[in-house]
C-alpha positions as CSV (number, residue, x, y, z in Angstrom):
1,X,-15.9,-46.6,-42.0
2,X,-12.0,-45.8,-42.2
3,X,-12.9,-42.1,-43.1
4,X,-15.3,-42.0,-40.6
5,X,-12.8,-42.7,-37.5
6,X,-10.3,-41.0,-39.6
7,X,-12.8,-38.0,-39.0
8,X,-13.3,-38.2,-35.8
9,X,-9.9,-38.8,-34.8
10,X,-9.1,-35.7,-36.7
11,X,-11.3,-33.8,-35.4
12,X,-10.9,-34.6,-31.8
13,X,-7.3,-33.6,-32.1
14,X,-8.1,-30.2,-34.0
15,X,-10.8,-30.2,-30.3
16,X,-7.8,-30.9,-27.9
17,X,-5.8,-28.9,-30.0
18,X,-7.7,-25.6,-29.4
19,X,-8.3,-26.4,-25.8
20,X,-4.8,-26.3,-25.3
21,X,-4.4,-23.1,-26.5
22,X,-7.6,-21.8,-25.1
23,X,-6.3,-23.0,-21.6
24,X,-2.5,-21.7,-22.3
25,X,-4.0,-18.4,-23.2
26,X,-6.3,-18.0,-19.9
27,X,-3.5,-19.1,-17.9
28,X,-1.2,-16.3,-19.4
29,X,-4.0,-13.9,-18.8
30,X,-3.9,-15.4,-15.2
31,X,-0.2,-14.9,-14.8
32,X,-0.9,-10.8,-16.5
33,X,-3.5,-10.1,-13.6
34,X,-1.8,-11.7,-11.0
35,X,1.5,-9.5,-12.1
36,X,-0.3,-6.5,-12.6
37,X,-2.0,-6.5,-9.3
38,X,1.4,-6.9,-7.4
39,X,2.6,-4.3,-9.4
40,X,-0.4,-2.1,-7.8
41,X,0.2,-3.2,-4.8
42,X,4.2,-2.7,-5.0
43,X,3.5,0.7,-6.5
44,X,1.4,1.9,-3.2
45,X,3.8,0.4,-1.0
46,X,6.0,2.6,-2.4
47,X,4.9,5.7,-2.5
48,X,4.5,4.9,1.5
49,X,7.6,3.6,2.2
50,X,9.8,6.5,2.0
51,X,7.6,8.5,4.0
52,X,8.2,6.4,7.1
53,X,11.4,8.1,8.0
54,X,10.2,11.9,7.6
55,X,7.3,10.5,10.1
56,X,9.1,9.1,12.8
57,X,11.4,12.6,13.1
58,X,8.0,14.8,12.7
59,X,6.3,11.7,15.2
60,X,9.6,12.9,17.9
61,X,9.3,16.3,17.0
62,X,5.7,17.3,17.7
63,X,6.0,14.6,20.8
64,X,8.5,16.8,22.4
65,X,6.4,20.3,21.3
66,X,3.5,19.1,23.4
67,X,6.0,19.1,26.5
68,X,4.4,22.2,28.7
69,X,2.3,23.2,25.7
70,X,-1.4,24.2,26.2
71,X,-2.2,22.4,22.9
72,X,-0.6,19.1,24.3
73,X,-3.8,17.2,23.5
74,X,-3.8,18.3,19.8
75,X,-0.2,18.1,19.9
76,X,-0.2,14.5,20.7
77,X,-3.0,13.7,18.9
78,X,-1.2,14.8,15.5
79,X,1.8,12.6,16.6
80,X,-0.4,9.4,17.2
81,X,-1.7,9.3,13.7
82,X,1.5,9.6,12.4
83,X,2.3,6.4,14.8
84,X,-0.7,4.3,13.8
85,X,0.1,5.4,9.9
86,X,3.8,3.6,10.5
87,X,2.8,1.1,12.9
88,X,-0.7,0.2,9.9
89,X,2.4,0.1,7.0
90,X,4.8,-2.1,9.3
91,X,2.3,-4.7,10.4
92,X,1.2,-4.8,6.4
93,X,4.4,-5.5,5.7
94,X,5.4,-8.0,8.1
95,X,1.4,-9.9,7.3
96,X,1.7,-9.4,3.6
97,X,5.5,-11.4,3.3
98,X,3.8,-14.8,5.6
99,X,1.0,-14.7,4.0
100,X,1.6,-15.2,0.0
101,X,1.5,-19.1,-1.0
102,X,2.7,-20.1,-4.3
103,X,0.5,-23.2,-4.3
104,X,-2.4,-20.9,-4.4
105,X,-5.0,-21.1,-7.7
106,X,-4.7,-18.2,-9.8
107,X,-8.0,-17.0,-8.5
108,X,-6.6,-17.2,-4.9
109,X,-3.8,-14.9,-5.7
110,X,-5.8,-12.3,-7.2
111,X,-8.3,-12.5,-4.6
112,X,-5.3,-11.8,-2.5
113,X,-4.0,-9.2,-4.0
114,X,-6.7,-7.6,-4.3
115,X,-7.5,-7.7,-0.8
116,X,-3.9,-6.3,-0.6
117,X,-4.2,-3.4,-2.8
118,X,-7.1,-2.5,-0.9
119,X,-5.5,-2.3,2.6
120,X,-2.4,-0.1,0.9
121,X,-4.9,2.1,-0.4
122,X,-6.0,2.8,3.1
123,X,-2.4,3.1,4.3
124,X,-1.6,5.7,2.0
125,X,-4.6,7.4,2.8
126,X,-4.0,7.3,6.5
127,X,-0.4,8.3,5.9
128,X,-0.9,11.3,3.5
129,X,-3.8,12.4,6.1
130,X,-1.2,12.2,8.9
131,X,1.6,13.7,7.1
132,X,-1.0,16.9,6.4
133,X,-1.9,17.0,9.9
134,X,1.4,16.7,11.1
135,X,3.0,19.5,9.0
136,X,0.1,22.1,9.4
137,X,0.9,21.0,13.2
138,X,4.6,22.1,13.1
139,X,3.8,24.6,11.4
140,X,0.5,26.7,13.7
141,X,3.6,25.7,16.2
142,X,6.6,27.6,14.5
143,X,3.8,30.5,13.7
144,X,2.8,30.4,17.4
145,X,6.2,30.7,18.7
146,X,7.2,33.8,20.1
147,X,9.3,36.2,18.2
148,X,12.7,37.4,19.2
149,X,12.0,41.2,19.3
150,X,14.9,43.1,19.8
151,X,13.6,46.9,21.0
152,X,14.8,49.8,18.9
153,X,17.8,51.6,20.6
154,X,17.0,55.4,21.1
């Protein structure tokens, strides 16, 4: 009877044993998706980031083009994508830093980061897409311009 509750003691231990471990290795694995997702989602920000400078001066620039222009409407319309690509990237900033809770389950965060990941995919893809337009925009402009021709002396 000894060796039978030896047994069982011995092999309940080897039990909580491996569930200890088992647990301990999925909430590593937890703690690896969690950091690799806001890692992802770090790594789009950025890539966007920088970009917010160069768009605000291209934002003022093509603003004050369409001043008098025939293409005012274009013009304009070039500039306010650039504006909602900043304005998309600030308010994910500002929601994204009140939003994370520590006290959140593992599953939670990733959910949440995931989520997050998502919405700076679009950002970049809103803010290359405006960048694009805005450049080929400055540019039709500068090609449009008229040409200081100086006429040939005879």
């Amino acid at each position: 009877m000894k060796k039978l509750i030896l047994f069982l003691v011995a092999g309940a231990f080897a039990v909580a044993c491996n569930n200890s471990a088992e647990n301990a290795n999925s909430a590593a694995s937890g703690t690896n998706l969690i950091d690799s997702l806001k890692s992802e989602v770090m790594a789009l920000h950025d890539k966007v980031m920088p970009e917010m400078t160069p768009m605000s001066k291209m934002q003022g620039d093509l603003m004050q083009a369409s001043i008098g222009s025939e293409d005012s409407l274009e013009i304009m319309t070039a500039a306010t994508e650039l504006k909602f690509a900043k304005d998309a990237m600030m308010k994910w900033m500002h929601d994204y830093s009140g939003a994370w809770n520590d006290s959140w389950s593992d599953s939670e965060k990733a959910e949440f980061l995931k989520a997050e990941k998502d919405k700076m995919a679009r950002i970049d893809e809103i803010t290359q897409k405006a960048l694009v337009n805005g450049k080929a925009m400055l540019n039709k402009l500068e090609n449009a311009a008229p040409q200081d021709s100086i006429a040939p002396v005879e």
